[in-house]
C-alpha angles and dihedrals in degrees: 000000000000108000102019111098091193125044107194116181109234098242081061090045093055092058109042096027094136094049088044089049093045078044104056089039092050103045086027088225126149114240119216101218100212125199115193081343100304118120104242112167138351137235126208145158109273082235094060088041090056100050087051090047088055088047095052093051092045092054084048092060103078091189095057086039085062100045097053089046087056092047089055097049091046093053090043085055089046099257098131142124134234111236090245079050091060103044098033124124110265 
């Protein structure tokens, strides 16, 4: 399974739950649940499943999905600013 860097069958899972849990905080990885070798769930920390929550929600967005794709395309055209430019006094 893409994305998880662990893959625990869930016989395994059911055993070890709370080392797998102080794992996955800890080490901050994302763990595949398998079940007769098919990935069936997956576990990670509530940190991990909110930033995918929020970008989720920013892809969602078409107007902020356009305005990062024209912000990529400006500093790969050098039209950027150094970090002193743009917070320097006017």
């Amino acid at each position: 399974m893409e994305g998880a860097q662990k893959i625990i069958p869930v016989t395994q899972v059911k055993k070890e739950l709370l080392e797998i849990i102080k794992e996955i905080v800890a080490e901050d990885v994302t763990v595949a649940v398998t079940k007769n070798g098919v990935p069936v769930s997956v576990l990670m920390s509530a940190e991990r499943y909110e930033g995918l929550l929020e970008t989720i929600e920013i892809l969602a967005d078409r107007n902020i999905v356009k305005a990062l794709f024209r912000a990529a395309q400006e500093f790969q055209a050098g039209k950027a600013l150094t970090h002193e430019a743009a917070w320097a006094e006017p």
